[in-house]
GUDREN-637690 format. One record per atom (N, C-alpha, C): x, y, z. Coordinates in steps of 0.05 Angstrom, whole numbers, padded with zeros to 5 digits, always signed. Atoms other than C-alpha are relative to their C-alpha. Example, Ala and Ser with C-alpha at 12.3 -4.5 7.8 and 13.67 -1.06 7.14 Angstrom:
BEGIN
+00018-00024+00000+00246-00090+00156+00018+00024+00000-00016-00024-00001+00273-00021+00143-00015+00022+00014
This chain:
BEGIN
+00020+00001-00021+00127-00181+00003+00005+00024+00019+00001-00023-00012+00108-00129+00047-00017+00002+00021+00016+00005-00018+00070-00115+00110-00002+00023+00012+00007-00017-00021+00037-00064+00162-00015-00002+00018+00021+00004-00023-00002-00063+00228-00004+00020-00001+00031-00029-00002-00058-00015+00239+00005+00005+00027+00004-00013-00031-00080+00021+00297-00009-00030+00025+00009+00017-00019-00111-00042+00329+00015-00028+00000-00019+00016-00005-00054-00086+00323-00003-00022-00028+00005+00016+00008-00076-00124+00263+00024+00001-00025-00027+00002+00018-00023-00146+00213-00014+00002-00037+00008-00004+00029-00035-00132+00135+00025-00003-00019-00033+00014+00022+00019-00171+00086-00020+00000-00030-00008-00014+00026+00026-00146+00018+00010-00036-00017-00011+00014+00009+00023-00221-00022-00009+00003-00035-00008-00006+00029+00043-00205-00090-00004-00017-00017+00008+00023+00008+00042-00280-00120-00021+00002+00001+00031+00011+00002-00024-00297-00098-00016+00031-00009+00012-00024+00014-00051-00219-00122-00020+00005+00022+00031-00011-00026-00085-00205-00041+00014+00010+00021-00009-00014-00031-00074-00171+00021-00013-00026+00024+00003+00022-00013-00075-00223+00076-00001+00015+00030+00004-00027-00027-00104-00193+00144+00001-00027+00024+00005+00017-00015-00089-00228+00206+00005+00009+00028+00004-00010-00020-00103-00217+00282+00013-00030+00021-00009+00020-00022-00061-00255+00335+00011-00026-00009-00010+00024+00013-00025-00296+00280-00020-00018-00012+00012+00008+00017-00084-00319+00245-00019+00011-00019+00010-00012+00024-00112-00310+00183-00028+00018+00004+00024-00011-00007-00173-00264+00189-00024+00008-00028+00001-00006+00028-00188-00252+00113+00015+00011-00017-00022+00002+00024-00158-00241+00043-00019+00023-00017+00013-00016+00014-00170-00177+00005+00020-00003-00032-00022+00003+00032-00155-00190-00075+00002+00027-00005-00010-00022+00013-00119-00143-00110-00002+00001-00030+00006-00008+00036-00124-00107-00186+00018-00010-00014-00034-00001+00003-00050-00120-00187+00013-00022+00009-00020+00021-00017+00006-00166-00170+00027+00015-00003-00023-00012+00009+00060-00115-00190-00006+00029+00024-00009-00013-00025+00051-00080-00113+00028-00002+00010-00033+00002-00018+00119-00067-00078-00007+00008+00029+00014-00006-00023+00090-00037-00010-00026+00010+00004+00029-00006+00011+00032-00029+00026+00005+00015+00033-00006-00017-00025+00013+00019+00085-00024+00005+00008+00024+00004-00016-00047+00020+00130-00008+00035+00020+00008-00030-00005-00081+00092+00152-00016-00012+00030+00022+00008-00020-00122+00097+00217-00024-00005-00007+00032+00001+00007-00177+00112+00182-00010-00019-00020+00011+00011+00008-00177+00050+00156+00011-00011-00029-00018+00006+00033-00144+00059+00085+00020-00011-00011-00024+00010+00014-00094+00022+00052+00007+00010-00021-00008-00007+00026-00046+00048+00013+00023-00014-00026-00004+00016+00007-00020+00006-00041+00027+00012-00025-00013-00017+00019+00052+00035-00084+00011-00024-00027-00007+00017+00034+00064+00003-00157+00021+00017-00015-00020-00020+00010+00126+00034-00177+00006-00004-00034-00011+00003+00027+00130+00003-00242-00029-00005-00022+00022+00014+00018+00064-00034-00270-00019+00026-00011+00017-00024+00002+00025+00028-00255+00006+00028+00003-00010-00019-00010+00076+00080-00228-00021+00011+00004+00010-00017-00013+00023+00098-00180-00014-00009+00032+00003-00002-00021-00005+00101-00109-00030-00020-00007+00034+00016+00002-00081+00048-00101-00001+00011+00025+00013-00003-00026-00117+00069-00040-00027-00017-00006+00027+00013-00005-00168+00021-00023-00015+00009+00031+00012+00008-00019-00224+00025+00022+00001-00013+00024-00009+00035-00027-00229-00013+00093-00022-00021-00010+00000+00025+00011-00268-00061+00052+00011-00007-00019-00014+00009+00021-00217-00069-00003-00007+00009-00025+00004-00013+00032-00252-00028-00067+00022+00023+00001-00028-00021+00009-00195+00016-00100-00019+00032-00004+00008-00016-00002-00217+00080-00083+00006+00029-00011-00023-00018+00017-00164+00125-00112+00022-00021-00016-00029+00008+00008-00108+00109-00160+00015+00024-00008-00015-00021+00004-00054+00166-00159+00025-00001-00023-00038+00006+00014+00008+00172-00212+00020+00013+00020-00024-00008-00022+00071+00178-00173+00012+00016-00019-00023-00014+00012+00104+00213-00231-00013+00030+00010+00017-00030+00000+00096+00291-00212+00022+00013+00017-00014-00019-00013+00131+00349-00173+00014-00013+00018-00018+00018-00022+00191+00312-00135-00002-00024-00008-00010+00027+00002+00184+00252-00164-00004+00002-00037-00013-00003+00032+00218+00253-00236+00001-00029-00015-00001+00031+00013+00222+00173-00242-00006-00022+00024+00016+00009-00023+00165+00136-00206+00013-00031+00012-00013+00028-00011+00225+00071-00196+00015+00014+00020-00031-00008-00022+00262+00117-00144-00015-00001+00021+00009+00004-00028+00203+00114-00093+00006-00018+00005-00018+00018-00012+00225+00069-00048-00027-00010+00021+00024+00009-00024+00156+00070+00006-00021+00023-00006+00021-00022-00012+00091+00094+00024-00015+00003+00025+00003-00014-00028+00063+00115+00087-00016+00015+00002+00025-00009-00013-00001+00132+00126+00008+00023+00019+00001-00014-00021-00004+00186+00166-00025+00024-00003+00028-00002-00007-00060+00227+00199-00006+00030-00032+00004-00029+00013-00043+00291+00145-00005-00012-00026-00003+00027+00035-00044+00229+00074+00016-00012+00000-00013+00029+00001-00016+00183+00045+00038+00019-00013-00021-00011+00011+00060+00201+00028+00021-00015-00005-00015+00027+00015+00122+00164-00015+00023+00017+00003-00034-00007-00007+00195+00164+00002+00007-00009-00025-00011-00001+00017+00238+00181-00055+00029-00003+00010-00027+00011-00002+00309+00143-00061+00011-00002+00029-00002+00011-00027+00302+00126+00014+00010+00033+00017-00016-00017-00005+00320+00202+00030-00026+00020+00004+00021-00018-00003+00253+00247+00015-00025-00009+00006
């Protein structure tokens, strides 16, 4: 399990079992976005809205969904700097993309 808050304070947990993103504002549930997957490891929330979703193994690759939940991109993690897509470790919003820490270090 996994989780992030957005710009407006709202919480977004990464539930893997049930295959959804679970959105909740002030400790209550607010809605449930399903997922393609259940083989997510983290998930990471953009201002603009996007979630980014890392599958290091099922898919070795990055989902970006929409702020209504359609998968908008799917990226492979294998590529320049990342030689074996089980060493990312996170991914992470920020205002320049989306970007994945390799063996907790890059």
């Amino acid at each position: 399990m996994s989780f992030d808050v957005d710009a407006s304070g709202r919480a977004v947990v990464l539930d893997q079992v049930n295959q959804r993103l679970q959105l909740f504002d002030d400790g209550v549930v607010t809605g449930t976005v399903p997922l393609p997957s259940d083989t997510y490891q983290d998930v990471a929330v953009g201002a603009d809205g996007r979630t980014a979703l890392l599958d290091r193994f099922g898919g070795a690759s990055v989902t970006i969904l929409d702020d209504s939940g359609r998968v908008q991109a799917d990226v492979a993690l294998r590529g320049p700097g990342v030689e074996d897509p089980g060493s990312v470790t996170a991914v992470f919003q920020h205002d320049d993309g989306t970007w994945v820490e390799v063996a907790h270090q890059h």
